[in-house]
C-alpha positions in Angstrom: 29.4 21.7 47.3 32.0 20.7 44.6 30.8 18.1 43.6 26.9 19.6 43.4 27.6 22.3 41.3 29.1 19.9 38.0 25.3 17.9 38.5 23.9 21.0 38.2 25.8 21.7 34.9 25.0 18.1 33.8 21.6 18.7 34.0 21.4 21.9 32.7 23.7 20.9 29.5 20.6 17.9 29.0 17.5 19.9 29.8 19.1 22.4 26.8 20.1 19.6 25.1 16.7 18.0 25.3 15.3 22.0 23.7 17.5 22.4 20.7 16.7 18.3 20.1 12.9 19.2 20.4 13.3 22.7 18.4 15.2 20.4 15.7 12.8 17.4 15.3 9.7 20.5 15.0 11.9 22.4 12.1 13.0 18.7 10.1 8.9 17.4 10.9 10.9 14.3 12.2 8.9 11.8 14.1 9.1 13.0 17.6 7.2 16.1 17.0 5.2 14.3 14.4 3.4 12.0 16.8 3.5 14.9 20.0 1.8 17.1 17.0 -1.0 14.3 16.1 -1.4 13.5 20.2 -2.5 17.1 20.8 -4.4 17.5 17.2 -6.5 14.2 18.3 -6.8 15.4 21.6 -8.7 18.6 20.5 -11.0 16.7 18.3 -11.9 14.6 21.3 -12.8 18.0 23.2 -14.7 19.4 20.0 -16.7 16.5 18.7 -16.4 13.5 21.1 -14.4 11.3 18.4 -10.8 11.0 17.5 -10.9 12.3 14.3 -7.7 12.9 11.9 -7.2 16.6 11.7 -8.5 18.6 8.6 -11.7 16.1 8.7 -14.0 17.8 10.0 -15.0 21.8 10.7 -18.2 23.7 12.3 -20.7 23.8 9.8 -21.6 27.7 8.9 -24.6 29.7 9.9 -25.7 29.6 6.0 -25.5 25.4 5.9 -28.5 23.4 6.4 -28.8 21.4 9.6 -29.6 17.9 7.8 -27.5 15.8 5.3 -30.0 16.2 2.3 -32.2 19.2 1.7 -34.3 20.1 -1.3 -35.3 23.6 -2.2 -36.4 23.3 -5.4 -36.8 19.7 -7.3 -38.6 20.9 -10.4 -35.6 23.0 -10.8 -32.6 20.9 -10.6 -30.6 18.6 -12.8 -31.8 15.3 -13.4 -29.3 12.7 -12.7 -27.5 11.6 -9.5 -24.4 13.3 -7.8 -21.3 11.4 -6.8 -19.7 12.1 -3.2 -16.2 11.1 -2.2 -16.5 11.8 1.4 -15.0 10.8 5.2 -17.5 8.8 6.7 -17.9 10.3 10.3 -19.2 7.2 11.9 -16.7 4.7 10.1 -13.3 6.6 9.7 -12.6 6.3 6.4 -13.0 7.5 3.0 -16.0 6.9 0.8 -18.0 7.2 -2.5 -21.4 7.4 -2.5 -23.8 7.8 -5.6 -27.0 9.8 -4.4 -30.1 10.4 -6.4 -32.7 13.1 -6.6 -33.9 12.4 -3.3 -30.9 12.1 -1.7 -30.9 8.2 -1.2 -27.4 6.7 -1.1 -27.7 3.9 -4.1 -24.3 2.6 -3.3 -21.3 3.3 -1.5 -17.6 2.2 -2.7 -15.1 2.0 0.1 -11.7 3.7 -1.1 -9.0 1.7 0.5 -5.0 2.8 -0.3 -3.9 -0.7 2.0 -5.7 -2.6 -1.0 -3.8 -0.8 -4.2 -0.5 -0.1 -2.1 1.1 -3.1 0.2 1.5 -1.6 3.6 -0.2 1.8 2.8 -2.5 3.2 5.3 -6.4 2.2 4.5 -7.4 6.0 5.5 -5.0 7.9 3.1 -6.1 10.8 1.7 -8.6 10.6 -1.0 -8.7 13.7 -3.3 -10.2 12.4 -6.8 -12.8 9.4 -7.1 -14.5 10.0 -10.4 -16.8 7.4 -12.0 -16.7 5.5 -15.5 -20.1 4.4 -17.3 -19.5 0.8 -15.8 -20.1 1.8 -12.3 -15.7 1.6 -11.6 -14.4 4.7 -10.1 -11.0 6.3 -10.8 -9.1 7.6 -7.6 -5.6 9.3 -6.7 -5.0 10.4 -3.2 -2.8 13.5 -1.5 -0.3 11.8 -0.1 -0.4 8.4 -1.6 2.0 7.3 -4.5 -1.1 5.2 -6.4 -3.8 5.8 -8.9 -6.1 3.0 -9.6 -8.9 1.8 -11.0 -11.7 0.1 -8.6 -14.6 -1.7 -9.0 -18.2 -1.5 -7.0 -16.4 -3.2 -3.8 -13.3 -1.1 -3.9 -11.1 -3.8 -5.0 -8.5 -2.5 -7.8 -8.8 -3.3 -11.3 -5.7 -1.8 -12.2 -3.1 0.4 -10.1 -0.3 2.7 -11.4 2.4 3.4 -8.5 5.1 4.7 -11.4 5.1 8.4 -10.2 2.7 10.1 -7.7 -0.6 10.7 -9.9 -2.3 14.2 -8.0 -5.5 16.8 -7.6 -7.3 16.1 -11.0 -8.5 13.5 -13.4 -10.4 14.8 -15.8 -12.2 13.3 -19.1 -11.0 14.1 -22.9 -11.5 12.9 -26.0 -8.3 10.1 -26.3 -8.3 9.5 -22.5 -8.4 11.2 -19.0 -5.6 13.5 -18.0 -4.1 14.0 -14.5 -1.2 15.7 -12.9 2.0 13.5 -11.9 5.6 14.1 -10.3 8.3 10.9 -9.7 8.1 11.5 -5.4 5.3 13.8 -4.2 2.7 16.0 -5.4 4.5 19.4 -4.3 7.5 18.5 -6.3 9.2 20.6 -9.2 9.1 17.9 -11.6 5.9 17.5 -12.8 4.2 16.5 -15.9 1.2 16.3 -17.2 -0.3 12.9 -18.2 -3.0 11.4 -20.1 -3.6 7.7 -19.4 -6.4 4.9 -20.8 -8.6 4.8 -18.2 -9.5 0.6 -19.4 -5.9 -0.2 -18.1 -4.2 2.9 -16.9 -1.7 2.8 -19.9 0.1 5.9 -19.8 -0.3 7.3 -23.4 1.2 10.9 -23.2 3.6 13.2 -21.0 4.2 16.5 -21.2 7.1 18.1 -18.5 6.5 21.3 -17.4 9.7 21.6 -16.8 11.9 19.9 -19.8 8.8 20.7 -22.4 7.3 23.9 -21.3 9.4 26.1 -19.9 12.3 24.9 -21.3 10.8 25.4 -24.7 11.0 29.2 -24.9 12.2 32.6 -23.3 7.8 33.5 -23.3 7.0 30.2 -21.7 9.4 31.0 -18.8 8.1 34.4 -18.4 4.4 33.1 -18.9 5.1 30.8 -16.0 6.9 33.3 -13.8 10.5 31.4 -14.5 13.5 34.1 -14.3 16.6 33.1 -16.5 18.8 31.1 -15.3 16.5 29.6 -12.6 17.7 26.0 -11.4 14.8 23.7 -10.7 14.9 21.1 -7.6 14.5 17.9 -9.2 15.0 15.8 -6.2 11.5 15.2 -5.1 12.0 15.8 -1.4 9.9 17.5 0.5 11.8 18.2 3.3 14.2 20.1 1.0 12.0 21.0 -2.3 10.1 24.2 -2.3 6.8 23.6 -3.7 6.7 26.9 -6.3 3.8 26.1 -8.6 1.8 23.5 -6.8 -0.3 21.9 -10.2 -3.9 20.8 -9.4 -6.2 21.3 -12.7 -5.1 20.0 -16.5 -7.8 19.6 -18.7 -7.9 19.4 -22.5 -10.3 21.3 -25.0 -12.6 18.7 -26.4 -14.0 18.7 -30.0 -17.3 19.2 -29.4 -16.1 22.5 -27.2 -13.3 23.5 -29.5 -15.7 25.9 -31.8 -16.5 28.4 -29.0 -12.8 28.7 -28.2 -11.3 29.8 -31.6 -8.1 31.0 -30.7 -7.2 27.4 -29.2 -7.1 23.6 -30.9 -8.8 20.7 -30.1 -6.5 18.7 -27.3 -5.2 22.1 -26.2 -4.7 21.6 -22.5 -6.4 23.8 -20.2 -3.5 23.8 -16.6 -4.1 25.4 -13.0 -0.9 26.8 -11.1 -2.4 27.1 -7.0 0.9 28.6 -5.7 1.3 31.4 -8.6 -2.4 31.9 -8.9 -1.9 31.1 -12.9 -4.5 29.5 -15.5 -2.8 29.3 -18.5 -3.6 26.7 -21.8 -0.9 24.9 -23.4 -0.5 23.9 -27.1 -0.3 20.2 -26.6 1.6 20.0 -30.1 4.2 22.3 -29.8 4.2 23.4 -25.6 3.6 26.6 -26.2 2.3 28.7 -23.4 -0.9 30.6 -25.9 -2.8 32.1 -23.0 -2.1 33.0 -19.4 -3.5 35.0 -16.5 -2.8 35.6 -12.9 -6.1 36.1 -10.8 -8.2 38.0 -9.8 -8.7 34.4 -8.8 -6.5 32.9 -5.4 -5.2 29.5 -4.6 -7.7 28.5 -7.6 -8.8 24.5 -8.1 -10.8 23.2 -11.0 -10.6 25.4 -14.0 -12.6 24.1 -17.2 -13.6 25.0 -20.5 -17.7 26.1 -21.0 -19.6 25.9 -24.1 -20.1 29.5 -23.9 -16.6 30.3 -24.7 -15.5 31.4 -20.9 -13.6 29.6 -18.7 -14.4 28.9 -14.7 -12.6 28.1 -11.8 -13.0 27.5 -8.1 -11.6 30.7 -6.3 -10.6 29.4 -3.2 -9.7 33.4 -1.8 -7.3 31.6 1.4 -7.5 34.2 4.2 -10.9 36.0 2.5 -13.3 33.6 5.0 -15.5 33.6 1.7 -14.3 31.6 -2.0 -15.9 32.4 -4.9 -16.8 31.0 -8.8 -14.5 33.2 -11.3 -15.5 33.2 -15.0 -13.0 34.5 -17.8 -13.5 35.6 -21.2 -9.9 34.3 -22.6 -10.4 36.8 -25.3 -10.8 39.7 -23.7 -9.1 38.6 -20.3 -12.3 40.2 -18.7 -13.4 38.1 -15.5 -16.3 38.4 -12.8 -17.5 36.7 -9.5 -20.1 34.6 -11.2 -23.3 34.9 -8.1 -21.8 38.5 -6.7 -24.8 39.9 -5.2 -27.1 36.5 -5.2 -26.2 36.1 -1.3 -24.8 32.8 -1.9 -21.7 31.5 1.2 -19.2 29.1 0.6 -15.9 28.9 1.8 -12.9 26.3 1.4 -9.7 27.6 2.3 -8.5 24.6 -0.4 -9.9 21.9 -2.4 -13.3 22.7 -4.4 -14.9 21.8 -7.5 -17.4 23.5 -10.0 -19.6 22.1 -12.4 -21.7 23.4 -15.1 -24.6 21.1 -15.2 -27.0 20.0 -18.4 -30.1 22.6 -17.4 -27.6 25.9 -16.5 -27.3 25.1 -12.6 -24.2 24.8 -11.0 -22.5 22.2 -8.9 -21.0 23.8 -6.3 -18.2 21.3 -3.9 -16.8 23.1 -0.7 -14.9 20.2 0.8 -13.4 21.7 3.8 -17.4 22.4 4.8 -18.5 19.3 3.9 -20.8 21.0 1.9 -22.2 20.7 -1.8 -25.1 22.5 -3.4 -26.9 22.9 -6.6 -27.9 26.3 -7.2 -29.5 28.3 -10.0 -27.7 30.5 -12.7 -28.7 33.4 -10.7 -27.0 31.7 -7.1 -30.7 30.4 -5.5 -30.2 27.0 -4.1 -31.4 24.0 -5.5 -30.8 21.2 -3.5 -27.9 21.1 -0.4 -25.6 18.4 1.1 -23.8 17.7 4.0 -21.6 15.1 5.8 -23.1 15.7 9.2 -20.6 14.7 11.8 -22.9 15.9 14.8 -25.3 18.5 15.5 -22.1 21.2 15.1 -19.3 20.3 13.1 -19.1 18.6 9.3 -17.2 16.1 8.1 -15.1 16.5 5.1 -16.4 16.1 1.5 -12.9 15.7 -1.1 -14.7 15.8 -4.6 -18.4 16.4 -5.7 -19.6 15.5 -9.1 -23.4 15.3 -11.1 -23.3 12.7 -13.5 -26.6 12.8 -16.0 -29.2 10.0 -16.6 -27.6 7.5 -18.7 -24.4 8.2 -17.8 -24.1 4.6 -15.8 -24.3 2.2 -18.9 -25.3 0.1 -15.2 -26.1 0.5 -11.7 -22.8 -0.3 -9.3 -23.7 -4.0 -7.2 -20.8 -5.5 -5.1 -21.6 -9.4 -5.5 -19.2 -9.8 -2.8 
């Protein structure tokens, strides 16, 4: 009996040993829980769908969706040009771009491979941006990934930056494209905004949110909800670094869109904060914070300058089951839901891209749905698309965008 009563100690002191190792491995995300975490998330996409499928890649399609991957309401009424899809391919596991037309025929398809721009990186990261250039290449950064390239019509890159971790936009100026990049990941502290030369990826301009912005004056710090004396987390980890501001929209005023937005300069850069609900526009001369507001937007992506003088932005609303498309008059700070009352549903909890299109419509991208649509200044829908997994559930769509006839100088061919 002695000597049973010191096993049963031993095997207590492992079974709680084995606990507070499991508890510790779940709090630090170390790999033990990591792959019991992906086992069980893969196992419940085998029960929903049939398919291993990498969580956050799919979701039930909505009462409101249409049933078929291409549906047309309206042709005489929408935009004439052809809409660009970075999606996951349900059948084929991976991420790609396809360029539909009018009738929703798929006129090429680029694969978007991170194992080809990164040596050893995973051929399924995340995509978040693929955005095309009049030769048929397409621009892409990913979520996770520490790349942004350039690739051409067989995804093969033309030129791939790997510097810092490029993130969440790319979007077209006047000099250049801008995008959003940090030295480690995308939720770090230390992040700048960066315009590049989309021919070679050249980086041509930085601006540090940190060391140019905020550090610039006492009203930038309290524009961007800084307290005195605050010490940033420049170390880039994100097992250690809270992710406080969590950048995903810069965009500069262009010339041709400069006159309805007196107050601001041409090159004045137009930034989205997701994790303080913040638009604000930045004087790309001299850093200072000249305009900011805080909602009635949430979790926002995708704001952009309109001819019209307004500004728009993808209302994501987390924890509303409903997002929304906000407009605000920067002069007046006056804001509304832009189709309140036209019955129109879309919801993604993050992501999501608007687009003012040539003829007044809307483009309209609720990736967590899988979902894009046209629709009408008054919120009637044009045309609909969606990355049917199966006869329930939709596979993701990561970036929407309508790019007008003669946009393409030529079609994209892979002579491979």
């Amino acid at each position: 009996m002695r000597r049973f009563i010191p096993a049963i100690g031993v095997v207590f002191l492992l079974v709680l040993g084995a606990y507070f190792a499991g508890m510790w491995t779940t709090y630090k995300n170390w790999a033990p829980w990591q792959t019991v975490e992906e086992n069980r998330k893969l196992w419940h996409s085998w029960r929903a769908t049939g398919k291993f499928l990498r969580d956050g890649t799919y979701q039930r399609r909505q009462d409101y969706a249409a049933d078929e991957p291409y549906k047309v309401y309206d042709q005489a009424a929408m935009a004439k040009g052809y809409v660009l899809v970075n999606r996951f391919h349900p059948e084929e596991q991976r991420f790609v771009t396809d360029l539909l037309d009018m009738d929703g025929k798929i006129l090429h398809t680029w694969p978007v491979d991170y194992s080809r721009l990164v040596k050893g990186g995973s051929p399924v990261e995340f995509v978040h941006i693929s955005t095309a250039l009049p030769d048929g290449s397409l621009l892409v950064n990913f979520d996770r990934g520490t790349a942004m390239a350039r690739i051409d019509a067989c995804g093969d890159p033309m030129w791939t930056k790997t510097d810092m971790t490029y993130h969440h936009s790319i979007e077209r100026a006047d000099d250049g494209f801008w995008t959003w990049a940090e030295p480690k990941w995308e939720g770090g502290q230390d992040q700048y905004m960066v315009r590049f030369d989309p021919e070679t990826g050249e980086t041509l301009e930085s601006i540090g949110i940190i060391d140019d912005v905020v550090a610039k004056s006492p009203h930038n710090s309290v524009a961007l909800t800084i307290p005195e004396g605050f010490a940033f987390d420049k170390r880039s980890d994100p097992d250690q670094t809270v992710d406080i501001i969590h950048p995903n929209d810069v965009e500069a005023l262009t010339a041709a869109m400069a006159p309805a937005f007196p107050q601001f300069k041409t090159g004045d850069l137009l930034i989205s904060l997701r994790n303080i609900n913040l638009l604000a526009v930045i004087d790309r001369q001299t850093h200072d914070v000249l305009w900011a507001q805080y909602g009635p937007w949430k979790d926002q992506h995708d704001a952009d300058f309109n001819p019209d003088g307004n500004i728009t932005v993808f209302s994501n609303n987390i924890d509303r089951n409903r997002s929304s498309i906000i407009q605000i008059d920067p002069k007046t700070n006056q804001a509304r839901d832009m189709f309140w009352g036209s019955g129109l549903d879309f919801d993604s909890y993050i992501m999501g891209k608007q687009q003012h299109l040539p003829n007044g419509n809307w483009l309209i991208t609720s990736p967590i749905e899988g979902r894009i649509v046209e629709v009408s200044p008054t919120g009637k829908i044009v045309m609909e698309w969606n990355n049917i997994l199966d006869k329930t559930y939709n596979s993701i769509i990561t970036y929407g965008e309508f790019l007008p006839e003669g946009y393409l100088t030529k079609m994209p061919v892979c002579q491979k």
